[in-house]
Structures are given as structure tokens and as C-alpha cells.
TORNUTOR-17289 format. One line per 2 residues: their letters; for each residue x negated, y negated, z negated of C-alpha. Coordinates in steps of 0.2 Angstrom, whole numbers, always signed. Layout:
<rs>
a) X Y Z; ...
</rs>
This chain:
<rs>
xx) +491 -340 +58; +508 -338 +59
xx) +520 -355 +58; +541 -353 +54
xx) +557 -366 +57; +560 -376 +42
xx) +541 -380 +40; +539 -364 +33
xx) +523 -357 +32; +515 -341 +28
xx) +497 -335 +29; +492 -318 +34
xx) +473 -316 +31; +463 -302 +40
xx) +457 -291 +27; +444 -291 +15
xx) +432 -272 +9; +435 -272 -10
xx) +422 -282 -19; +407 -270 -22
xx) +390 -268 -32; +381 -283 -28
xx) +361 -280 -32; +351 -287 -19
xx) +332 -281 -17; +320 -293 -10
xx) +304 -292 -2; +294 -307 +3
xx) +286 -319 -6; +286 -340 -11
xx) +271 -353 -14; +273 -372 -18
xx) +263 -386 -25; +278 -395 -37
xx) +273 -413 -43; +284 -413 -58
xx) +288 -429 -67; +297 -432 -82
xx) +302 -449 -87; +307 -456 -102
xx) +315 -472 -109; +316 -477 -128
xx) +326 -493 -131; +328 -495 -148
xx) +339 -508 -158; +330 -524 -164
xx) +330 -520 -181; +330 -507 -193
xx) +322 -491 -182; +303 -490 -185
xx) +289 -473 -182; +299 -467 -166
xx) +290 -452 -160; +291 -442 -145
xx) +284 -424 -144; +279 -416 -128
xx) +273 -396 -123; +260 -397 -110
xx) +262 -383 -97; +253 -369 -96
xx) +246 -356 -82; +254 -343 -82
xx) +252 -323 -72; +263 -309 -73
xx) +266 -295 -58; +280 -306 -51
xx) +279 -326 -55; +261 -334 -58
xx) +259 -354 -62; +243 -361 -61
xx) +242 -379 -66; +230 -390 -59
xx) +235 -408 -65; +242 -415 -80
xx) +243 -433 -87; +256 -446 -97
xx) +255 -461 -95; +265 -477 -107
xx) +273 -494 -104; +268 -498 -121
xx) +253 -489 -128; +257 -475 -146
xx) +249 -482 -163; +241 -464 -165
xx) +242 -446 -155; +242 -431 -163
xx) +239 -413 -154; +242 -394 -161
xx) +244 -378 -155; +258 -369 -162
xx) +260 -348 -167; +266 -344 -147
xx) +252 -352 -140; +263 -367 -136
xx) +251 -384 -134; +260 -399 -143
xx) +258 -418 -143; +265 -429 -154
xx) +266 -448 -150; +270 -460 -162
xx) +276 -479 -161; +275 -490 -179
xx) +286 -503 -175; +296 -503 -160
xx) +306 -518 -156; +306 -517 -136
xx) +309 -502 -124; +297 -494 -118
xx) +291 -479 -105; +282 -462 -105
xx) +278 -453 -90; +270 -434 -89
xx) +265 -430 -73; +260 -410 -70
xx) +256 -402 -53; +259 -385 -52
xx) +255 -371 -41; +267 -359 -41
xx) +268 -343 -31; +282 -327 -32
xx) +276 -310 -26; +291 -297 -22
xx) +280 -282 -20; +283 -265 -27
xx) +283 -264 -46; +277 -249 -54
xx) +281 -246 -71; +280 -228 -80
xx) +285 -238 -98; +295 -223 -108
xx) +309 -228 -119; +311 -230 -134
xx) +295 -242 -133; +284 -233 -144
xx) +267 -242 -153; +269 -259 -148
xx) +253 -273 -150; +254 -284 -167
xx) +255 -299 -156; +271 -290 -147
xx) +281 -286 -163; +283 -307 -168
xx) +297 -303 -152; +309 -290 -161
xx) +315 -302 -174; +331 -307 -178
xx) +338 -325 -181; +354 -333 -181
xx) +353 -337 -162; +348 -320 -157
xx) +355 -309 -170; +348 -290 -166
xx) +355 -283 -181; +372 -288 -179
xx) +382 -273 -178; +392 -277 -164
xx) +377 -283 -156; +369 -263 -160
xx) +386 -256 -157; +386 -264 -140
xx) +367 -257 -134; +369 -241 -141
xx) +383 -237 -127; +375 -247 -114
xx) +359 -238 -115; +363 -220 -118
xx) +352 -206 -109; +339 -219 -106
xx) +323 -213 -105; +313 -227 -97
xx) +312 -245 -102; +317 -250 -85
xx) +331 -241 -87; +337 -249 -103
xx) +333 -266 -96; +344 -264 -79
xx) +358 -256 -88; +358 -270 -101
xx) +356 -286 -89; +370 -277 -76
xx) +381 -278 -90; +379 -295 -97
xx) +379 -304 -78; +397 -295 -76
xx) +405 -298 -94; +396 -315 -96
xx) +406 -334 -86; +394 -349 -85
xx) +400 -365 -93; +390 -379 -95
xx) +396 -385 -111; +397 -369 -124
xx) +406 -373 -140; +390 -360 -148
xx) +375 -354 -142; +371 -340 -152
xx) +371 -321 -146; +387 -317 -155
xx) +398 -333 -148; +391 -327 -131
xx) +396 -307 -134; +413 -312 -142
xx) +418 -327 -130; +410 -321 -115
xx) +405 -339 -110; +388 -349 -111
xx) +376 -359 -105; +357 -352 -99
xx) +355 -352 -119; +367 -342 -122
xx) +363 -330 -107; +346 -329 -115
xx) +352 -325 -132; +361 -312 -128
xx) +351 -303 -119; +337 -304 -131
xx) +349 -297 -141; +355 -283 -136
xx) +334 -278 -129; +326 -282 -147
xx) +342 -274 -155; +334 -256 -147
xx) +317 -259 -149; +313 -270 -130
xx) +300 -287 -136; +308 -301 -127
xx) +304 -320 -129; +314 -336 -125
xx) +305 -346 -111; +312 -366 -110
xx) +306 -374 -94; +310 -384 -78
xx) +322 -380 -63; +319 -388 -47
xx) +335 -392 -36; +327 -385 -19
xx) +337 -371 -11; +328 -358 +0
xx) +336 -344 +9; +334 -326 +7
xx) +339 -316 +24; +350 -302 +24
xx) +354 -294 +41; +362 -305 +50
xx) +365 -319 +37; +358 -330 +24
xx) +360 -329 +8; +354 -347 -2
xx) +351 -347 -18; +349 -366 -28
xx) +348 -373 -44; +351 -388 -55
xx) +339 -399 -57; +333 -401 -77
xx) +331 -390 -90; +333 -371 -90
xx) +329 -357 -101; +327 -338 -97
xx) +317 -325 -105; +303 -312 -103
xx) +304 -294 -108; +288 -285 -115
xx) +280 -269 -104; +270 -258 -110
xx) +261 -257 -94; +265 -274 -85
xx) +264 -285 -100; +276 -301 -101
xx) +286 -302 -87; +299 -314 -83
xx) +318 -310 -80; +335 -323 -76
xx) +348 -317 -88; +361 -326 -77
xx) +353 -319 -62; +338 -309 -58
xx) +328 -297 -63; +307 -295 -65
xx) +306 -310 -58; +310 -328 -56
xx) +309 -342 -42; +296 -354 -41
xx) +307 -366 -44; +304 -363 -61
xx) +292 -373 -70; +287 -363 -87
xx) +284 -375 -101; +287 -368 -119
xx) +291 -350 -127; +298 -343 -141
xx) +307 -334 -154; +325 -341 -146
xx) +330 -358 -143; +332 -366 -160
xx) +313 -364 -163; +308 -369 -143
xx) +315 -387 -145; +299 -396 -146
xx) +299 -402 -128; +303 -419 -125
xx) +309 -419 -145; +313 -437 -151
xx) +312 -444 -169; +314 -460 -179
xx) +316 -470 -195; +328 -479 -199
xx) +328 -491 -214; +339 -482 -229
xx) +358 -486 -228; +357 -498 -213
xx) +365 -493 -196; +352 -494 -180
xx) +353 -486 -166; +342 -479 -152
xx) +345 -477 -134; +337 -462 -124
xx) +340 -460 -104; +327 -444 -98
xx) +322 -442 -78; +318 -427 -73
xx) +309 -426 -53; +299 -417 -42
xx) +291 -417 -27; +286 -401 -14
xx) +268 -406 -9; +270 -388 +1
xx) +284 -375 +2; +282 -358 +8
xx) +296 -346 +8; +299 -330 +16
xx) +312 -318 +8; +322 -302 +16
xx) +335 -294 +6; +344 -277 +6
xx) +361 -275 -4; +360 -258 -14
xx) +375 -246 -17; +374 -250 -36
xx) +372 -265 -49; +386 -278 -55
xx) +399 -284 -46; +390 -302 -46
xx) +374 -304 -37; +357 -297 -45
xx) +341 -300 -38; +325 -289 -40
xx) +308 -284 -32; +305 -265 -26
xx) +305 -257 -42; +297 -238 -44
xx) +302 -232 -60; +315 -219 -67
xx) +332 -225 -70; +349 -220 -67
xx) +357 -234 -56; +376 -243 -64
xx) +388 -243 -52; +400 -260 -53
xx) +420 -255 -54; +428 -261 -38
xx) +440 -276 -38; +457 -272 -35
xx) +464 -279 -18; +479 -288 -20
xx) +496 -282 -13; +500 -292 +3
xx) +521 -296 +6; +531 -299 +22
xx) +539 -315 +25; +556 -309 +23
xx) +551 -302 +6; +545 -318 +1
xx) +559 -327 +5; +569 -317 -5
xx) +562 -323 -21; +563 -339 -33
xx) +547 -349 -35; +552 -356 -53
xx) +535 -349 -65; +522 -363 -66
xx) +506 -354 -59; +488 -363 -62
xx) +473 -352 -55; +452 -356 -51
xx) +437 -359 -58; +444 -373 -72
xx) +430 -374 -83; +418 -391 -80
xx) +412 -406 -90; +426 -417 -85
xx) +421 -436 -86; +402 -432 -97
xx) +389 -442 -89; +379 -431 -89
xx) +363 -442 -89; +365 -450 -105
xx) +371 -433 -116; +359 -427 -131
xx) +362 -417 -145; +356 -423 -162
xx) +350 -411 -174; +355 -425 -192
xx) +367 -433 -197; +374 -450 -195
xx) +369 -454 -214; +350 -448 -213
xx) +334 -458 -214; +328 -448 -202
xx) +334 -445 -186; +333 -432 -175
xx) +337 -429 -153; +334 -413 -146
xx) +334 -409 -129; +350 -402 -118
xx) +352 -392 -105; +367 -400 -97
xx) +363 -401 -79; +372 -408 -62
xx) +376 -394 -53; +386 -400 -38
xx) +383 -401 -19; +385 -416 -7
xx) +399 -410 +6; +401 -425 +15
xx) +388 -426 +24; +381 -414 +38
xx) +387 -396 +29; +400 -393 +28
xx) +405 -380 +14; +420 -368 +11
xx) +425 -360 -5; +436 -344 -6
xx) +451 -340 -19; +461 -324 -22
xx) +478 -321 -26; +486 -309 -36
xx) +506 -316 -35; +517 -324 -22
xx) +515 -344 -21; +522 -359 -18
xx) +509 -369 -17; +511 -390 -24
xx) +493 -392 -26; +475 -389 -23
xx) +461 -398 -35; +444 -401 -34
xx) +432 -405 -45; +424 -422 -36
xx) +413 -438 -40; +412 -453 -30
xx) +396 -460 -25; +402 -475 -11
xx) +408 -475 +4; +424 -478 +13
xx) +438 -469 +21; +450 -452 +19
xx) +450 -435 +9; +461 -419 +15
xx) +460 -401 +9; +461 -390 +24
xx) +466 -373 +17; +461 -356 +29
xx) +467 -341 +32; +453 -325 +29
xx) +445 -319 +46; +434 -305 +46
xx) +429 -310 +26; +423 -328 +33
xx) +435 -345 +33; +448 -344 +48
xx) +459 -355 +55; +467 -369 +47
xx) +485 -366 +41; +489 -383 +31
xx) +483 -398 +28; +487 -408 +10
xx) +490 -425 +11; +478 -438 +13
xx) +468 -446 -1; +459 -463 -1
xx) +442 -463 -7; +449 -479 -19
xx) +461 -466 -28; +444 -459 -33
xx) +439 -461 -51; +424 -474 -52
xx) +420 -468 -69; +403 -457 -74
xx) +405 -439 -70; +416 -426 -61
xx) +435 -428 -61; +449 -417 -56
xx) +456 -423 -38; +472 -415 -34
xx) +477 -413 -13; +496 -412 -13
xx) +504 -397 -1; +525 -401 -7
xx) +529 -409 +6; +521 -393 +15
xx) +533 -379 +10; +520 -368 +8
xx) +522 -349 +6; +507 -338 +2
xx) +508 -319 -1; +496 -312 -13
xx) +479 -309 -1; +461 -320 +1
xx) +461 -338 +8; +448 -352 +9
xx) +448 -371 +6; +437 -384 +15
xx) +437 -404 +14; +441 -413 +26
xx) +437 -432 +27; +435 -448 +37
xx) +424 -462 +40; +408 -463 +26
xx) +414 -455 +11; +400 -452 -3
xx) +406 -438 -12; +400 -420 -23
xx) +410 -407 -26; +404 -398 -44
xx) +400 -379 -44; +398 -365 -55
xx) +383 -355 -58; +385 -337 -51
xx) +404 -331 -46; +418 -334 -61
xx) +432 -331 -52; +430 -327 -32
xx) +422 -315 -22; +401 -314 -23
xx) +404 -320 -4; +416 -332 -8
xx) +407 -350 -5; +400 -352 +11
xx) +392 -366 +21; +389 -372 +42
xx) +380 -386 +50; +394 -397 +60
xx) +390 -390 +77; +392 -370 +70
xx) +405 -362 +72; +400 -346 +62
xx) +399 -346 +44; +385 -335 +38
xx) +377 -344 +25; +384 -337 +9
xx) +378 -348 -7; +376 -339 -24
xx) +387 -354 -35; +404 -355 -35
xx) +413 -372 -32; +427 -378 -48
xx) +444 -379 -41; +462 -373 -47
xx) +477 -370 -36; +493 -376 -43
xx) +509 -372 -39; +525 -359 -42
xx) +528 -340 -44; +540 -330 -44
x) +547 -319 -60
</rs>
């Protein structure tokens, strides 16, 4: 870190290798016994609302070569017992129940409770399946169609697969070369505007519906069976060693839904568009499957009457929790020479395929001082991972499939989930940025919620050293935790560095937070790697000095300030 007279500063970061193939093949394996819950509450108007129903699929066990859930408990319990029950089993094997309430004047409670054993073996996988896929079961075939979600005979959608598969002679092969392209050409948001296949492709933003969409897509557009699952993610991170570092993986917890492909000689087998391959953690609970998600919307569905013409409304808050009863984890990885440039995670795989090789990042041009000083900082510059649900409680939010005016009215559930970390406490986390111009930097946001607390925030921003946060070059001005929004949800908190005069040349820094006292803040994230390095978030106990946890999100900030012409 070099420091100048007129409180001029400029950071010089020690280099970064260009940003590489990122696919990461894991040996190990996972067991847990999850107590899920999910709880319900209904408070409906006084007036005007009658036969409130609420629907519910019942997990099921489940085995493939990779992921297995065996369920070993399952019960709901009611505040205010249903008038009548009722019970099917729909085409996909999906077990549904049906509640229903005649007159429902008070609130009430429902509680399901399932315990699930779930285990994750990364072993070898064999598969010898040739492509094109070739006399498929009649039970398969159901999971070639297209629909408005998932619309495989789009010809864009064929237009796309055609290229992206070419020379494939094994399904593996199809299916690697398909799901490398979607994780780099596809940015997580947590609120799409669509969540059809097309939207995804066109936009090249989504949620986990529209990740699964689109990769059903593009697989049943050539001939690959591939159904939507809808399930459970349990927010518990575990770690997958690699060399000398850690790599942990985490997800929200709430509602998620991925897919599984169809093999000819390893049946259904589950895959993480946004993620991983063959497999997927045991922090998945499986609950539902279908043709996409439109049709798997049964789960915690919600329906009532309302007397014709008269305005009543209903109030729905949904709990999702779970509890480890036992947790065993033990994962190795090895990064591969090939693959995306975001992270892919898959078990040993023995099959015929020609590996896809990520393009390399270019690395930005780096200035010297006295060529900086040359120019005029006057282009307003804005640059990070902007995209996040500013302000949505996200506890209260659910999409209704009717119209205001309609006697019948209809809540399905969403998949909006809190993805943030807690970085005031005894982590302490780091998130890196790359530029591409010469700055003058005013501002550095982050997207933060207050929980309590008192005392000071500060945005430490680092020089790069060895591709790992450095030294601390500038500090923004303080913040009071009272400036802090009080409101629902994640806001935008800007850190001002004006007073700073800071000069950056175009090169890798990182950003920590600094803070006093007992703050009680998160800081939202980002599945997967939007903007930054695959390497780019990091995190260290207090009393480390080292940063070699790398985590798999990527945190929402945006650097703000001036550029030259």
C-alpha cells in the first residue's frame, strides 16, 4: 500500500492468475437426520371468507446413485381442527392432502412435522447411456413435453441445444455441455420478472425456477427426460476441502427447486441447475415433482371463498425450520482443468465426453500513479452486484394465481428466500470487486438489514495479496447503526470515501466491514458469482489471520464513484 501527499491514495494489488475453468470434483460423502417443520398461520377477516383450504405433499423416500432420503416420521398437527380431509395421489406419484375449514372466523395453525434421513454418496458414477437416448420407458416419456414454462420446441430453445450439443455421443456428454453453459450465461436474482424457459434464455436472469426451466428445456428439446423437483433447502453450511483451503457451500433456507435428468442405466438422477451436477446436498429435502413448476404448486397451496362481490381479506405468514439431529460430513475436492468459469460440482464420473473449457477473464490493465493523475475523473461510474429485493419482507410475500375480483381465491407458494449472512459477529467476511477503468472513488454500498444492536459501521477497502484480502488502504466514514433503516428487508447503505481522495487503477480489491460495539447486522448475498471472481467472497475467525475459506455466494454491493473519458 502505497500512500501520497495531498491525501492521495492509490492502490497497487499484487496479481491475480486469469479467472479459469471452475468444476470441482468431489469425493466424500454426507448423512443427517433433518427435523423439518413447516408452519403455517391463517388469519382470515371476520367476515365474508369461508372453505379455506390448505394442501400439503407428503415427502417421500427417495434413492438415486448419488442423493437417497429415507423418511422415517411424518405428522401435522392443527390449532383448530379441519371440518373434512381429503387425500389423492396425483399422475407423478405425488401424495396430496387437502384440508378444508367451513367457516373460519379466528386464526388458526397447522404444523407438519417430517424427519428425514438423508445421506449423499460421491463415488464413482458409471454410465455408458449413448446419445441420442434411444427407446425410452412409457413412464419416462410424460418428461419430454413441452409447456409454456418449459418450452422445448421453441426454436431458439432448439436453435440453442443443437450447437451446445454437437459431436455428442453420450448423454453425459450432452448433459455436461448443456448445464456448463447455462451456469455461465445464466445471473441469479431473487425476484424474476418471468419464470419461463424463454424469459431465462432471453434475459439471462432467474430465480431456481427459472434455472430449472431452462435446463429442462434445452435436455427435453434433444431428447434428455428431465422432471422439475420442488423441495426444501436447509440453511446449514458444510465445507468441502480443497488442498490447502475450504471451500463452504450454503444455502437459503425455504423453498427450492432443481431437476432430475433421466438415464438409461442410472435412472432418475438429481442435478442443481444453478450448481451441481448428478447430485445434490443433503440439505435438500425432496417434496414434489413434475412436469415444471406451474403444475408442482400443490405444496403448501392455499385457497378460499369469498362471499360474491364483497372485499375480505386473508392473512398468511409460512415458517420454514429444521433441526440437525446428526450431521456428518466429509467432502474433498479437486478443481479440473475444464468446466464454467462459475463453480460446478460433481461426483467421479466414468463416462465418454468431451470436457468445455470456460474462456478466460480478461485481466484488467493496471496504471501508474502519474498516469492517473493525468486524467479528469468527470463520467459518473456505478459497478457490483446491484440486483436484490430492496425493502420486500421477505416473510410475508405470496403470489396469488386469481384476481382481486374472483370468488375464488387463490396463494401459491414462492421461492423468495433470505440469502444473507451475519458479519458482525465472530466471522468476519470479505468480498472482492474487479475494475476495468480508472476511479475516483465517492462511495461504496452495501446491501445491509439491521437486527439491533448499538454502535459504528466503516467499509475497510483492501488492497489484493496473493488473490486473498490485504492490507487496508482506506477507511469510509463512520456510520451509526441509528442511520440504519428499521424497516423490513435489506437496504442499500452507502460508506462515503470523498473526503478520502481516492485513486484506484484498474486491478482486484476487496471490501470488509468494520464496526464497533454490538451491531446486529446481515449483509445480503447472491447465489453463485454475478460479477466477481469464483474466489472472490471469503471469510476468517477473529483470531486468523489467513483467509482460506472461500464461500460459493457472492455478497450485493456497488462502488460508486468517477471515471475518466
Amino acid at each position: 500500500m502505497r500512500y501520497y501527499k495531498l491525501v492521495l491514495l492509490i492502490i497497487v494489488a499484487i496479481g491475480i492468475e486469469n479467472i479459469s475453468a471452475e468444476s470441482y470434483i468431489l469425493n466424500g460423502g454426507q448423512r443427517s437426520k433433518i427435523k423439518y417443520r413447516l408452519v403455517q398461520l391463517v388469519e382470515p377477516s371476520p367476515e365474508n371468507i369461508k372453505n379455506v383450504r390448505l394442501t400439503y405433499v407428503l415427502p417421500q423416500s427417495f434413492s438415486s446413485p448419488t442423493y437417497n432420503q429415507q423418511i422415517t416420521h411424518r405428522s401435522i398437527d392443527f390449532s383448530v381442527p379441519p371440518a373434512k380431509q381429503d387425500s389423492s395421489v396425483d399422475k407423478h406419484g405425488n401424495i396430496l392432502v387437502t384440508y378444508t375449514w367451513l367457516e373460519s372466523k379466528k386464526p388458526f395453525s397447522v404444523e407438519m412435522s417430517v424427519t428425514a434421513e438423508n445421506s449423499v454418496s460421491l463415488k464413482k458414477i458409471k454410465s455408458k447411456a449413448t446419445f441420442p437416448i434411444k427407446d425410452l420407458p412409457k413412464e419416462v416419456r410424460p418428461y419430454l413435453a413441452a409447456t409454456a414454462m418449459v418450452p422445448a420446441q421453441d426454436k431458439m430453445i432448439k436453435d440453442l441445444t443443437g450447437k451446445l450439443i454437437k459431436g455428442a455421443k453420450t448423454e453425459f456428454d450432452a448433459v455436461q455441455k448443456i448445464l456448463t453453459w447455462l451456469i455461465d450465461h445464466m445471473q441469479y436474482v431473487l425476484m424474476p420478472q418471468k419464470y419461463d424457459a424463454l424469459y431465462s434464455l432471453q434475459s439471462g436472469k432467474g430465480n431456481c425456477q427459472n434455472y430449472s426451466h431452462l435446463a429442462a428445456a434445452l435436455m427435453r428439446s434433444c431428447g434428455i427426460p428431465v422432471r422439475i423437483v420442488n423441495g426444501i433447502t436447509m440453511k446449514k453450511p458444510y465445507n468441502v476441502v480443497i488442498g490447502g483451503s475450504v471451500l463452504i457451500l450454503d444455502m437459503a433456507q425455504g423453498r427450492h427447486s432443481w431437476i432430475e435428468v433421466y438415464f438409461s442405466d442410472l435412472g432418475w438422477v438429481p442435478f442443481d441447475p444453478q450448481q451441481s451436477e448428478l447430485f445434490v446436498s443433503n440439505r435438500f429435502v425432496r417434496i414434489e415433482v413434475g412436469i415444471d413448476n406451474e403444475e408442482s404448486s400443490n405444496d403448501g397451496l392455499v385457497r378460499w371463498t369469498r362471499a360474491k362481490g364483497r372485499q375480505a381479506k386473508l392473512l398468511f405468514h409460512e415458517k420454514i425450520e429444521a433441526e440437525f439431529l446428526m450431521d456428518d460430513v466429509s467432502i474433498k475436492g479437486e478443481r479440473q482443468e475444464y468446466g464454467p468459469r462459475d463453480i460446478l460440482l460433481q461426483p467421479p464420473v466414468d463416462a465418454a465426453f468431451v470436457p468445455v473449457i470456460a474462456a478466460r477473464a480478461p485481466e484488467p490493465v493496471k496504471m501508474e500513479l502519474k498516469d492517473l493523475l493525468k486524467l479528469s475523473f468527470t463520467v459518473p461510474y456505478t459497478k457490483g452486484n446491484l440486483e436484490f429485493p430492496e425493502g420486500v419482507n421477505l416473510a410475508f410475500v405470496r403470489e396469488s394465481r386469481t384476481g382481486e375480483q374472483a370468488e375464488t381465491q387463490v396463494l401459491i407458494k414462492n421461492f423468495l428466500v433470505e440469502t444473507a449472512e451475519y458479519v458482525t459477529g465472530a466471522q468476519q467476511y470479505a468480498q472482492a470487486f474487479v475494475l476495468d477503468k480508472p476511479l475516483q472513488l465517492q462511495k461504496i454500498g452495501l446491501a445491509l438489514h439491521k437486527f439491533g444492536g448499538k454502535g459504528m459501521l466503516w467499509v475497510e477497502l483492501r488492497e489484493d495479496n496473493d488473490n486473498a484480502p490485504g492490507e487496508i488502504g482506506a477507511k469510509s466514514t463512520l456510520v451509526t447503526l441509528e442511520q440504519l433503516s428499521s424497516k423490513p428487508g435489506y437496504f442499500w447503505v452507502d460508506f462515503d470515501f470523498t473526503s478520502k481522495k481516492t485513486l484506484l487503477t484498474p486491478d482486484h480489491y476487496w471490501i470488509t466491514l468494520g464496526y464497533s460495539e454490538t451491531p446486529i447486522v446481515n449483509w445480503f448475498y447472491t447465489y453463485g458469482k454475478t460479477v466477481g471472481p469464483v474466489d472472490g467472497t471469503r471469510s476468517r475467525d477473529k483470531n486468523e489471520t489467513k483467509w482460506i475459506r472461500s464461500l460459493s455466494h457472492e455478497f450485493n454491493y456497488r462502488i460508486i464513484g468517477q471515471t475518466a473519458k
